[in-house]
C-alpha positions as MATLAB code, in Angstrom:
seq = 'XXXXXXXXXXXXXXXXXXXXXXXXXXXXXXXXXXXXXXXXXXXXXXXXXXXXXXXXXXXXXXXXXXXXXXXXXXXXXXXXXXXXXXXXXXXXXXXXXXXXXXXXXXXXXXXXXXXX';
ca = [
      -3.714    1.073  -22.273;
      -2.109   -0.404  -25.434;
       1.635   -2.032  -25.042;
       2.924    1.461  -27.217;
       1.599    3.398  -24.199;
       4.270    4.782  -21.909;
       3.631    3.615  -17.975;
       3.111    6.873  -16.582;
       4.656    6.242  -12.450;
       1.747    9.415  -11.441;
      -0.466    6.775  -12.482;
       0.067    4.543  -10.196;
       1.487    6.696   -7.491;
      -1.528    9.238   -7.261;
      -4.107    6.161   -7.352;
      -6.707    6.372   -4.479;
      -6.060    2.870   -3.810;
      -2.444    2.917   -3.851;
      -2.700    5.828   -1.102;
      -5.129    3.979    0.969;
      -3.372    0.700    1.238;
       0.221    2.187    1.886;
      -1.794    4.365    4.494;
      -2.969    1.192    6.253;
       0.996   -0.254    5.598;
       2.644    2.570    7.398;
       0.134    2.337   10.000;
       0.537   -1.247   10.359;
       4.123   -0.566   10.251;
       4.525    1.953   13.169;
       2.000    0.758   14.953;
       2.109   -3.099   15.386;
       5.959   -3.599   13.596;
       4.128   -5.372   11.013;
       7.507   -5.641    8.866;
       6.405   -9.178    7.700;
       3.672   -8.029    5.533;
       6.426   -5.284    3.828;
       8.884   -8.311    2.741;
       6.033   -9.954    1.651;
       4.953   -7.043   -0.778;
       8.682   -6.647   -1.423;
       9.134  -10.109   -2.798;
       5.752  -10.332   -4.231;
       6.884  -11.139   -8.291;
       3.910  -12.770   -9.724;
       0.086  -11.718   -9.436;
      -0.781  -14.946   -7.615;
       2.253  -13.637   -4.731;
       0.355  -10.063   -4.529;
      -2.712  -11.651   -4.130;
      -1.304  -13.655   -1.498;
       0.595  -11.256    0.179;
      -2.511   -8.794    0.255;
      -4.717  -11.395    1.616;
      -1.754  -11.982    4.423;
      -1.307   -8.055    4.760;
      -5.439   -7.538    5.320;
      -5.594  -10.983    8.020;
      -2.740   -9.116    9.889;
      -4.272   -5.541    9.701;
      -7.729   -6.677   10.689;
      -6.447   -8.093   14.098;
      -4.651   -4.577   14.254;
      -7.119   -2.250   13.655;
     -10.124   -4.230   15.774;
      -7.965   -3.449   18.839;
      -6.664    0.202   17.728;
     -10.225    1.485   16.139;
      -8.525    2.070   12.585;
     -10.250    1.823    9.662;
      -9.534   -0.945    7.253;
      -8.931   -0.648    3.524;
     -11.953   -0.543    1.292;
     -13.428   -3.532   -0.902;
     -13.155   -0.950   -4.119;
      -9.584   -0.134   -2.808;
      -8.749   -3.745   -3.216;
     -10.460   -4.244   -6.225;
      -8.764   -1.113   -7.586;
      -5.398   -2.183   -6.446;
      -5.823   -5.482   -8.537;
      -6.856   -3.828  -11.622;
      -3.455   -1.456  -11.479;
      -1.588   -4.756  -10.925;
      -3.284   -6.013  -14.122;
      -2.490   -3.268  -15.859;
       0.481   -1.757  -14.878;
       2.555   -4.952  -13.279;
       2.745   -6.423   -9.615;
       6.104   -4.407   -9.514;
       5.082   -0.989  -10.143;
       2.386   -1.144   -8.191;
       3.962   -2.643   -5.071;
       6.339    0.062   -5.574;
       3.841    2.587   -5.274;
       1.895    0.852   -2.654;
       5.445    0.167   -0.250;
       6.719    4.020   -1.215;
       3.228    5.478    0.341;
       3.761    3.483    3.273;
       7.277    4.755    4.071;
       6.646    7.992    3.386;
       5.918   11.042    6.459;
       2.815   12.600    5.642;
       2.399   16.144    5.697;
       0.891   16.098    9.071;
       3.974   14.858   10.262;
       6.408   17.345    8.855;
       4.402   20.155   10.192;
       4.372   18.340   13.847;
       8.415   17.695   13.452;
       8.906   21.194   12.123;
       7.237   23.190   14.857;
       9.127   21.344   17.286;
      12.017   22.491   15.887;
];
């Protein structure tokens, strides 16, 4: 991407990687109130904080998901996450990657809306 290129947000947003690791987030989230790995992301500014807060994020979630049977994010997810960060900017991406995780899915709307 050349520095005339418009940042597309789909880009980023619709990235495989981005989905995965706000998946793991939001589980992380509702399931063990992880909220110190989201103000982490959130204040993440530089590459070296992303890195960091990442590397904090996957420690946490790997205690988490030995005990719940979840499945952790992939090496190529990581590795793809740093390459949008590289080319995109730690903010967009954490963006993206904070958005996915406080998101419903669609499995949850149809749950909520049948109870209805």
């Amino acid at each position: 991407m050349s520095q005339h290129e418009p940042k597309r947000l789909v880009d980023v947003f619709s990235d495989p990687a981005v989905r995965e690791f706000g998946s793991a987030l939001r589980r992380a989230l509702r399931g063990n109130d992880d909220y110190a790995s989201l103000m982490e992301f959130e204040f993440a500014e530089t590459p070296e904080d992303f890195a960091d807060a990442l590397r904090r994020f996957l420690r946490r979630y790997e205690t988490f998901a030995r005990r719940e049977h979840l499945r952790r994010p992939s090496e190529t997810a990581l590795e793809n996450i740093a390459r949008l960060a590289d080319i995109y900017g730690v903010r967009l991406v954490r963006a993206a990657l904070i958005s996915h995780a406080l998101c419903r899915v669609e499995r949850e709307e149809e749950t909520e809306g049948g109870e209805q």
